[in-house]
Structure formats: structure tokens, C-alpha cells
C-alpha positions as CSV (number, residue, x, y, z in Angstrom):
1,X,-48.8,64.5,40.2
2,X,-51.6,66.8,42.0
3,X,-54.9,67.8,39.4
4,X,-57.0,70.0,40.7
5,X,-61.0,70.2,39.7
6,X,-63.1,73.5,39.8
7,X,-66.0,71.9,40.9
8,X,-67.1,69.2,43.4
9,X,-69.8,66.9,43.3
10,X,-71.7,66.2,46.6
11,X,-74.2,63.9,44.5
12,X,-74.2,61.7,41.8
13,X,-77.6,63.1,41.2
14,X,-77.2,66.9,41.0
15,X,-75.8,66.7,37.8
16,X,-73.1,68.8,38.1
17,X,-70.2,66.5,38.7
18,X,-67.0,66.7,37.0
19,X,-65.5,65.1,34.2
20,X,-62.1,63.1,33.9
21,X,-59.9,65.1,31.1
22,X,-57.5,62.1,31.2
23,X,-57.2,58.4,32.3
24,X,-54.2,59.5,34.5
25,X,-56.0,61.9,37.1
26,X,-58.3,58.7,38.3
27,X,-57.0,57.7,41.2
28,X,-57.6,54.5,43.4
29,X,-60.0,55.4,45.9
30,X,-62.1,58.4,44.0
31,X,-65.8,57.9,44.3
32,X,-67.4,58.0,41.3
33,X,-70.8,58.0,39.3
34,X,-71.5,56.3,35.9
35,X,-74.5,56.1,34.1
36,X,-76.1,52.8,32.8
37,X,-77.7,51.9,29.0
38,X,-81.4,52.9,30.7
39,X,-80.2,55.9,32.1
40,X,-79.9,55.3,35.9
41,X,-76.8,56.8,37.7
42,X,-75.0,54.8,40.1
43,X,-71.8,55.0,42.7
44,X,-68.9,53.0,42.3
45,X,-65.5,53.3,44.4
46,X,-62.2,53.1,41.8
47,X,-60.5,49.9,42.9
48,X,-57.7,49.8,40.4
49,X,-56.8,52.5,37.1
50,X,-54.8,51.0,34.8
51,X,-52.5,52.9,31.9
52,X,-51.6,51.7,29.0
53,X,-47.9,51.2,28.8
54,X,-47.5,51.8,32.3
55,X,-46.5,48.7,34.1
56,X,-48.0,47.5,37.6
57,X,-46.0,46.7,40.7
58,X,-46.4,42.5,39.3
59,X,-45.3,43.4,36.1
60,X,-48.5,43.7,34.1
61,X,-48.5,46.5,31.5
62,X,-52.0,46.8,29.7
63,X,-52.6,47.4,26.3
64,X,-55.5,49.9,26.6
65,X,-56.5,52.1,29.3
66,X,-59.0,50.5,31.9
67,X,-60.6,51.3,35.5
68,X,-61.8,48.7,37.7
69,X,-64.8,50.2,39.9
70,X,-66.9,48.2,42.4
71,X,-70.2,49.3,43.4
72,X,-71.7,49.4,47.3
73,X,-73.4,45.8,46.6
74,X,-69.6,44.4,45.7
75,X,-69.8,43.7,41.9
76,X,-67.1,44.6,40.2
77,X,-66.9,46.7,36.6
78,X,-64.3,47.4,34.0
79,X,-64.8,50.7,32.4
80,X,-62.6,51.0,29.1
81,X,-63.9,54.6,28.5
82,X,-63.2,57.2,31.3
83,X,-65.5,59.5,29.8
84,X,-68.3,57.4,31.4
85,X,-67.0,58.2,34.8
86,X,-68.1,61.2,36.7
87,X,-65.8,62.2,39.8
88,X,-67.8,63.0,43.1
89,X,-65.2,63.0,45.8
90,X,-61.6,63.1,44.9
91,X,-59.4,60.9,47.8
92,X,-56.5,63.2,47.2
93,X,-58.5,65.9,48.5
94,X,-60.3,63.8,51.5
């Protein structure tokens, strides 16, 4: 399933990126920003989206929705709220 967004983000720090309306248009690949507890904004690439009830090719199926993202220095993060993600490049439209 295709989403399309009205807006693109060349910039975590513009300020204008968009939003995720649902877990299910992340996709693995999509650049991202987040923001951090003191307020600095930061790039991650999606590594892995998972949906709850949906089950994975190894037969995992997650209770909750989660998004692993790994920043440019490697480190890996699980974000349980998509709402903290903002979308800068979309790979389906790369």
C-alpha cells in the first residue's frame, strides 16, 4: 500500500517535516527525525517497523507497535510512540 505526504522535509531542522498518521505508513528505509527529552533533533534511518498483530517473516508477532531506528553513529533505538518520529525522505519515493 502506497501513502502519499503533501509535504517533504529536506531538513530535520526546518521544522516543517511531516508527521506519521499511522504506524503502518513507516517504512524500513525512511529517514527520519526525533526529538530528544532536552529538545535536540536528531536523524535516524528506520531499520525495522513492527505491527502489532502482524507477524514477521520468523514468526514473531508483537504485542504493541514499535520502530527500531539507528542513528549515523550506529546506536540503535526503539520508539514505541510514532508520533515522536518525523518523516524527512520517504524511500518509496527515492
Amino acid at each position: 500500500m502506497k501513502f502519499t505526504r503533501l509535504m517533504k522535509c529536506t531538513s530535520s531542522f526546518s521544522g516543517k517535516c511531516d508527521k506519521y498518521k499511522s504506524p503502518k505508513e513507516i517504512s524500513v528505509g525512511d529517514v527520519v527525525s526525533m526529538e530528544d527529552d532536552t529538545g535536540y533533533v536528531t536523524e535516524h534511518l528506520v531499520l525495522t517497523n513492527y505491527i502489532k498483530g502482524e507477524t514477521d517473516a520468523k514468526g514473531f508477532t508483537p504485542k504493541t507497535n514499535f520502530t527500531i531506528v539507528i542513528s549515523p553513529e550506529g546506536k540503535r533505538n526503539v520508539i514505541t510512540d510514532y508520533r515522536e518520529l518525523n518523516l524527512i525522505l520517504d524511500i518509496d519515493e527515492y
